[in-house]
N, C-alpha and C positions, 0 to 999 in steps of 0.2 A: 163408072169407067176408071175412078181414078185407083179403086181397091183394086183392079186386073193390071194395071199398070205394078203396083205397088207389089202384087203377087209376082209376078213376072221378074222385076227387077230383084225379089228374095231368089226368086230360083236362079237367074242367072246370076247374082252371087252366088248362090250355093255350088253350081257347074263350076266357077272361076275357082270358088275355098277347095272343093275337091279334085281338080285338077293340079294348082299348088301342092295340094298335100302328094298324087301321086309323086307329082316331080320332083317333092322333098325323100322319098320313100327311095325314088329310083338312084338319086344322088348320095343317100346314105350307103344306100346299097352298094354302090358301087365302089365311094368311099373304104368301107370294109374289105372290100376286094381290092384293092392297093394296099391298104394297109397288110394283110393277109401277104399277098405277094413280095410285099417287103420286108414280110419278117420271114417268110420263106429264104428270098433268098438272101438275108443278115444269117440266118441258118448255116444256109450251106456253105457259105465262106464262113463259118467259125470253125465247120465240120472241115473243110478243106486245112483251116489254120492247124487244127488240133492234131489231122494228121499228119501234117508235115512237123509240126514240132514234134512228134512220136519219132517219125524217122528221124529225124535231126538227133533225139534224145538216143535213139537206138546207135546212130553214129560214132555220139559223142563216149557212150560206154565202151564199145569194141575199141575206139583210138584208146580211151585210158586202159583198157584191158592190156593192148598190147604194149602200150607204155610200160604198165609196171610188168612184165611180162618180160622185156628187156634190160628194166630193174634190176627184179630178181637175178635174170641171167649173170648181167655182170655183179651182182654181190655174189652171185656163186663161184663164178669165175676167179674172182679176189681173194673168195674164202681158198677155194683150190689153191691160186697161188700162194698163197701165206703157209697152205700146209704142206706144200711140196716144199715151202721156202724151210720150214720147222726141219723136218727130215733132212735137208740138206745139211743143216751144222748140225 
């Protein structure tokens, strides 16, 4: 009696070790599916970051665009004067 005992008790470990191990399998798993979703979405806020600094960066060209653009104008403007100023004396 006491080896049916003794078998018994193996297999009901062995139910208890493979039950663990699912519930280890199931928690990994899931694990991975967070991590997953969190690198998802660290993603897509980098992807939202990158194109707003694109717009920002596209911004920031057209304002110096028109900066020197106004520059220019008034060097042209001076150079004008200077040469209308020449012809005069």
């Amino acid at each position: 009696m006491r080896l049916a005992d003794k078998e018994t008790e193996v297999e009901q470990a062995q139910k208890e070790h493979d039950q663990i191990q699912l519930a280890l399998k199931k928690d990994v798993d899931d694990l991975k599916k967070v991590v997953l979703e969190q690198n998802s979405a660290h993603d897509e806020q980098r992807k939202e970051f990158e194109v707003q600094m694109s717009q920002r960066e596209e911004e920031l060209k057209k304002e110096s665009e028109l900066k020197l653009q106004a520059k220019e104008q008034e060097i042209q403007q001076l150079n004008d004067e200077l040469n209308f100023n020449k012809k005069e004396l």
